[in-house]
N, C-alpha and C positions, 0 to 999 in steps of 0.2 A: 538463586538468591539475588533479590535486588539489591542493583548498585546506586551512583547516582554522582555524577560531575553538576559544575555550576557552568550554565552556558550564559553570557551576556546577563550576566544578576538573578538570573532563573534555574532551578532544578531541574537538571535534563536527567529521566530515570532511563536505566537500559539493564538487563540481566544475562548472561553467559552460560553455556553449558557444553561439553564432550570438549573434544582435541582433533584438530585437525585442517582443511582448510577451513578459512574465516569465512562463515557464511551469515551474511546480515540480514535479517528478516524485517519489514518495513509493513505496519499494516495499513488501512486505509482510513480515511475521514470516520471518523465516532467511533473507530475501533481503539486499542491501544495492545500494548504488548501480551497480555491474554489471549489474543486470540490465536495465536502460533504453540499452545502450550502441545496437542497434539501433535505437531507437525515437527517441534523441537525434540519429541520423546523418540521419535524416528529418524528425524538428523543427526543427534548427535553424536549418534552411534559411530559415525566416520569423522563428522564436523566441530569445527568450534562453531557453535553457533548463539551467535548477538542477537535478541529483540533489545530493539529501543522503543520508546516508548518518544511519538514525534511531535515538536512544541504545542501545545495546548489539549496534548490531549495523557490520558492516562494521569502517572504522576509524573509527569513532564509539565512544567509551566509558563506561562506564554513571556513572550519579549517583546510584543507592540500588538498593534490592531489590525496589522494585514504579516501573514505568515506566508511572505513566497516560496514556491519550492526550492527557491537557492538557498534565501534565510532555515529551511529546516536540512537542505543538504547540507548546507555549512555545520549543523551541532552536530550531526551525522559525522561528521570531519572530524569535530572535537573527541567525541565518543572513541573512533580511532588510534586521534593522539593519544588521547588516556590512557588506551590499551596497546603504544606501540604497535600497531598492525600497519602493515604498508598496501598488500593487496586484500582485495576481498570480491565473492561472488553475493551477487544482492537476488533479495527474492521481495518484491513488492506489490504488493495486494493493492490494487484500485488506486488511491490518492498516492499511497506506499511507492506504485510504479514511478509516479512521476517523479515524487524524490529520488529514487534512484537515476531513472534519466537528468535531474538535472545534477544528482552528485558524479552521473557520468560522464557530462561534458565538460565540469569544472574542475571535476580531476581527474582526469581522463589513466593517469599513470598509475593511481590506485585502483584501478576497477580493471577485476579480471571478467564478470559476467553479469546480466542482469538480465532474469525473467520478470517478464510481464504477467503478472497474475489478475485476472480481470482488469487490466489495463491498457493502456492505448496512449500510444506516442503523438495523437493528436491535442491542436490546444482546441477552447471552447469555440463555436460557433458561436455567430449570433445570436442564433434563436437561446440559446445554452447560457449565455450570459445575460439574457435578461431571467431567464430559468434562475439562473447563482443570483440574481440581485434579489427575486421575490422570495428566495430562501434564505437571505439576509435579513429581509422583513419579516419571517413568518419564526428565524431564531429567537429575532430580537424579543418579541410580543411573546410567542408561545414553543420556548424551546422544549417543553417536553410534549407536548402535542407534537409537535414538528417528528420528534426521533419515533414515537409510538406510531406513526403512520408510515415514517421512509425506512425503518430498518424491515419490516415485512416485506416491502415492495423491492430490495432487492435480491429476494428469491424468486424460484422458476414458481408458476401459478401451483404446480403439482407438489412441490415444496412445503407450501403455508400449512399442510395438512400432514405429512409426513415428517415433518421437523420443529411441530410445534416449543418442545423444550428446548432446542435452540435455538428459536427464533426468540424465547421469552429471554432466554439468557445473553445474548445478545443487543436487545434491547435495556435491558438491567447495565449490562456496560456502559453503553450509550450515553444512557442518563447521568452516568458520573462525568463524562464530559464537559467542561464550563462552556455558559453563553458565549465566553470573549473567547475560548479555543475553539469553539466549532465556529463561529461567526469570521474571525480572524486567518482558517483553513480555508472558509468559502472565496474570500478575497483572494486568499493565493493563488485554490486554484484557476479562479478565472483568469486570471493575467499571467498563468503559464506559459512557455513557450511551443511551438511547433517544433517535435523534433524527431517527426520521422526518415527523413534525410540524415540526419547526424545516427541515429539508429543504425539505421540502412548499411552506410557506410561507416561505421565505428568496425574494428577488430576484436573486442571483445567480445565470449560467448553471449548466445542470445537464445531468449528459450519467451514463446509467447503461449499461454493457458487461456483460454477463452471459453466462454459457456456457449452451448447451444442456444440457450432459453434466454441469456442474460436479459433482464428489461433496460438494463443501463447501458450499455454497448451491444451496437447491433452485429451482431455476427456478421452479414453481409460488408457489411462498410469496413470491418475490421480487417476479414481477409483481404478485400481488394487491395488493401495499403501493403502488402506483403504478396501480392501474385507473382511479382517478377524478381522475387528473392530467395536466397536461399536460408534464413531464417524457418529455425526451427517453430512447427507452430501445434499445439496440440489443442484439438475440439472437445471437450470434455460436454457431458450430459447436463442439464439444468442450468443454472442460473448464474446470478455476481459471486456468489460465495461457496466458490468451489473448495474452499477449505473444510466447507461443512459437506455442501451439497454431493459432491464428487471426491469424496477426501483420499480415498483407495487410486482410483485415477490421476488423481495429482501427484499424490507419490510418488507413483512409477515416475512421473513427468520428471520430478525435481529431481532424484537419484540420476535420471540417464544424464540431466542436464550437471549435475554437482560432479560424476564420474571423472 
């Protein structure tokens, strides 16, 4: 059942389900709290488990024109307060990770864990931020052409033909998105922080899910940031959306890591 607090004059939506440890589910840019509805039907069976639905996206609504991952950890925060909860392990899909990296440096005393689900502790590159500024342009002008072209493309190529109705369904999502929430997510995420040091060295659990095929993060680059760690890191088959692509496999992943 959705719920829904007032963050900063805006409706923050989030919905709850099972008993158990607080486990927060964070999805990524143009997703919102739907796409965990699988993955909640399997957690909750141990877990209390949170989707929020994160500023400007879903029925979550925006609070200015640039959405930093701190400004969306902080309602993350509030969510919290509302529900008395003090610790919680995070599960954050793509944009989702980064909020949780930064709800984990900011409060560092609530956070017992946090995987990385097709995400990465690094900020944007250069070449990557002019990449986020022509995607600011291409929102502004033609946002729904913009989501009908990127949400295909972040499946593995062998994907686009085996997962056709989720890939439609998905994009259907998408489009509910507003111009100022996806455009105001793009701002954030450019001007995130670097925070694979703070990762590295935090004590809190740590669980990294990475695609073989992702087109968005390259396998290579990602493990080198983790060769001389002992973070857990799991390679799953196919592409960014391992919650579709790989969903049996991620399972296993998030169970050892939730245990």
């Amino acid at each position: 059942m959705q719920e829904q607090i007032t963050y900063r004059n805006a409706p923050l939506s989030f919905n709850q389900q099972g008993k158990g440890t607080a486990v927060i589910l964070l999805h990524g840019f143009l997703e919102n709290k739907s796409m965990w509805e699988n993955t909640v039907t399997v957690l909750e069976k141990r877990n209390r488990v949170i989707c929020i639905d994160l500023l400007g996206h879903g029925a979550s609504e925006n609070t200015g024109y640039i959405h930093s991952m701190d400004e969306m950890a902080m309602a993350v925060k509030a969510v919290l307060n509302h529900l008395k909860i003090r610790k919680v392990m995070f599960i954050g899909h793509s944009m989702g990770g980064y909020v949780a990296l930064a709800f984990a440096a900011l409060f560092p005393e609530n956070t017992k864990g946090v995987c990385l689900l097709n995400s990465s502790t690094m900020n944007d590159s250069p070449e990557k931020v002019i990449h986020r500024n022509r995607a600011v342009i291409a929102l502004k002008n033609h946002l729904d052409t913009f989501i009908k072209i990127a949400i295909p493309n972040l499946f593995a190529q062998h994907s686009k033909t085996s997962f056709l109705q989720e890939i439609d369904a998905v994009t259907l999502e998408a489009l509910t998105t507003s111009k100022q929430g996806a455009i105001a997510a793009t701002e954030g995420m450019k001007i995130r922080k670097n925070y694979t040091e703070f990762f590295g060295n935090s004590s809190f659990k740590k669980l990294v899910i990475l695609g073989k095929e992702d087109p968005i993060l390259d396998l290579k680059t990602q493990l080198e940031l983790y060769k001389n760690s002992t973070i857990s890191i799991a390679v799953l088959e196919r592409g960014h959306m391992s919650h579709i692509e790989s969903f049996d496999a991620m399972i296993h992943a998030l169970k050892t890591y939730l245990k």
